[in-house]
C-alpha positions in Angstrom: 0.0 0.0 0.0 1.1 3.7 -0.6 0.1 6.8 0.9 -2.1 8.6 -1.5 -3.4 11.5 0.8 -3.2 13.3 3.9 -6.9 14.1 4.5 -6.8 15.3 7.7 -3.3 16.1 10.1 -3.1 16.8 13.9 -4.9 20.2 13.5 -7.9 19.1 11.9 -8.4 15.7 13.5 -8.8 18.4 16.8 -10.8 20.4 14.9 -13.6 17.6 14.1 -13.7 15.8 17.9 -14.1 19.2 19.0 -17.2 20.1 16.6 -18.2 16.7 17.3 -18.2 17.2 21.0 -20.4 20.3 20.5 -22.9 18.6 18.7 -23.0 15.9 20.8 -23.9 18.2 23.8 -26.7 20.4 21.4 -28.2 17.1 20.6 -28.4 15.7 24.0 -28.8 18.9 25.6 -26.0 18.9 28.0 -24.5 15.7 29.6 -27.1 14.1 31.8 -26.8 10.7 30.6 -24.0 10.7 28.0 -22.1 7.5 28.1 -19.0 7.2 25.4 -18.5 4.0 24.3 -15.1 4.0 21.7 -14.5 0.9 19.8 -10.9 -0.6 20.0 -9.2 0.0 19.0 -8.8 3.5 17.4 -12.4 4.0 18.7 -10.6 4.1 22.4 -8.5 7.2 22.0 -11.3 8.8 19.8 -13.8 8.4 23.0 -10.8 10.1 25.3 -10.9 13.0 23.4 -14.2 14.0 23.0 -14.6 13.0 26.7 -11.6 15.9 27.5 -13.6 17.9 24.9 -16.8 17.8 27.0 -15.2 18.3 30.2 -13.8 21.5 28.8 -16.7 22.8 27.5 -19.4 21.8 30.7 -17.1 21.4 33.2 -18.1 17.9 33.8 -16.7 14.4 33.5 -18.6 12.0 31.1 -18.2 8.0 32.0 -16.0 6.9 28.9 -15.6 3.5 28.1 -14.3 0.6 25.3 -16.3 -2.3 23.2 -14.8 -5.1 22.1 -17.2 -6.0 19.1 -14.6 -9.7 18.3 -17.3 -12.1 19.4 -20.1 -9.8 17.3 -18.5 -9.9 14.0 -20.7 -11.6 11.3 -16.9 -12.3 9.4 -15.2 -14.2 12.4 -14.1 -17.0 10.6 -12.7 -15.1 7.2 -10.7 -12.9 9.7 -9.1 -15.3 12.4 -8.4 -19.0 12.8 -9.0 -18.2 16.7 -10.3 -14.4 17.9 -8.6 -12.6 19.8 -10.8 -11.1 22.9 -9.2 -8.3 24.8 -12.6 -7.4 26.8 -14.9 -4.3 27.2 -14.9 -1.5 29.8 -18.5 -0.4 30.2 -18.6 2.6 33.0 -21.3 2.5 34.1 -24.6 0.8 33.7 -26.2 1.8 30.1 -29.7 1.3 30.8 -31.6 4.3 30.1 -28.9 6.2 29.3 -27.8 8.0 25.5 -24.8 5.7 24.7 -22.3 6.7 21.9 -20.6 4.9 20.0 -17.3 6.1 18.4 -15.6 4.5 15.8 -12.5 5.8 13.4 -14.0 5.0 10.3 -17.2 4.1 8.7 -17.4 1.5 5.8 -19.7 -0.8 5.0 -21.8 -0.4 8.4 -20.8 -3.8 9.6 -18.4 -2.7 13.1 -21.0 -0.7 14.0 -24.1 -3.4 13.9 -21.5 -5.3 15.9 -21.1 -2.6 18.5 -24.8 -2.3 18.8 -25.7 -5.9 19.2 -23.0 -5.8 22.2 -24.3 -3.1 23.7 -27.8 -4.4 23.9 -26.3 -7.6 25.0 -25.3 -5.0 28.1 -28.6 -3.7 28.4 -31.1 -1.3 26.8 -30.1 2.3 25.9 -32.2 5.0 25.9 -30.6 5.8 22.3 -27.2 4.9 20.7 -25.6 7.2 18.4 -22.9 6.8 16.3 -20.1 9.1 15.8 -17.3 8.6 13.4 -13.9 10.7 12.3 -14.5 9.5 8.6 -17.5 8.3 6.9 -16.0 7.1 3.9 -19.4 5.4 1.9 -19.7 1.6 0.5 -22.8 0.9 3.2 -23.8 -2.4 3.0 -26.3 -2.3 6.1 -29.1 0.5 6.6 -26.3 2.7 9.4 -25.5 6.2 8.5 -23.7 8.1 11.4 -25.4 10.8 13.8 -21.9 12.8 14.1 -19.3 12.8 11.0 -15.8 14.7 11.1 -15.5 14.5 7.5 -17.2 12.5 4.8 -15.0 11.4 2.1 -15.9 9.5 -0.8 -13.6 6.5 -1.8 -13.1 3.4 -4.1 -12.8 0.4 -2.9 -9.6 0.1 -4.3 -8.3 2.4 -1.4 -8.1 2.6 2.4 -8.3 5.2 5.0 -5.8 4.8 7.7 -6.3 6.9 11.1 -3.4 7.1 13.7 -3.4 8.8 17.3 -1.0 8.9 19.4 -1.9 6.0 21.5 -2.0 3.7 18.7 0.4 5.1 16.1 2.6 7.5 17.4 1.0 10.6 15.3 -3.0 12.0 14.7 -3.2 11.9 11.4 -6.2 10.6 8.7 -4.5 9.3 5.2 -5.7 7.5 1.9 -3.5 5.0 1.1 -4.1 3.0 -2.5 -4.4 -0.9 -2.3 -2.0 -1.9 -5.0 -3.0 -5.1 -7.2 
């Protein structure tokens, strides 16, 4: 694979969490009941910032937590021999509450029905919301996200790669071109 693009570097990964942490709180109305639930793995650090985000901007702490959507995936067997389970962190007790779910990128919709059936497996939201750094099209399930950084349109002959620090080393959002 090569790097095709630099959609997005440090600067303007910020910039989206922080719009996306605003329109969280407009939609919600504040933070009463706000749960963040970020997908590993790039999900995680995603959740961590707009968490910091909302702190900054309310003054209060939002319970932040991680899903593990292995067990959920519908291509288990294409991906793994044997999965490879490293566990969810649920914060608190989601019943009744407005759970979101952050993700790095969305594709064909598939991660997040994952994520969904997990969480009800956890109990039953008041809503879940999805909010994602790229939506980059090719939906093959009926999901669209509530909150999108940026939407890009791609081929399928191309990737989007999205490093933080935690993960990476670097925030950054790049096309890279699968090569034949």
């Amino acid at each position: 694979m090569t790097t095709k693009t630099v959609l997005m570097d440090e600067a303007a990964v910020l910039r989206a969490l922080v719009r996306i942490s605003h329109e969280i709180l407009e939609r919600n109305k504040g933070t009463d009941d706000l749960v963040l639930l970020g997908i590993k793995t790039r999900g995680v650090p995603m959740a961590e910032r707009i968490r910091e985000n909302i702190a900054k901007i309310e003054g209060k702490t939002v319970p932040c937590g991680s899903l593990d959507i292995t067990l959920y995936r519908d291509d288990l067997t294409e991906v793994a021999d044997s999965a490879s389970v490293r566990g969810s962190d649920f914060p608190c007790d989601i019943a009744n509450k407005n759970v979101i779910l952050l993700d790095d990128v969305l594709f064909t919709g598939r991660t997040a029905r994952a994520a969904i059936e997990a969480i009800l497996d956890r109990g039953r939201p008041k809503t879940i919301q999805l909010a994602v750094l790229v939506d980059r099209g090719h939906r093959e399930l009926p999901i669209r996200a509530d909150y999108v950084g940026k939407n890009v349109p791609t081929s399928l002959k191309e990737m989007i790669a999205v490093a933080f620090p935690e993960t990476d080393g670097e925030t950054s959002v790049v096309i890279t071109q699968i090569e034949d």
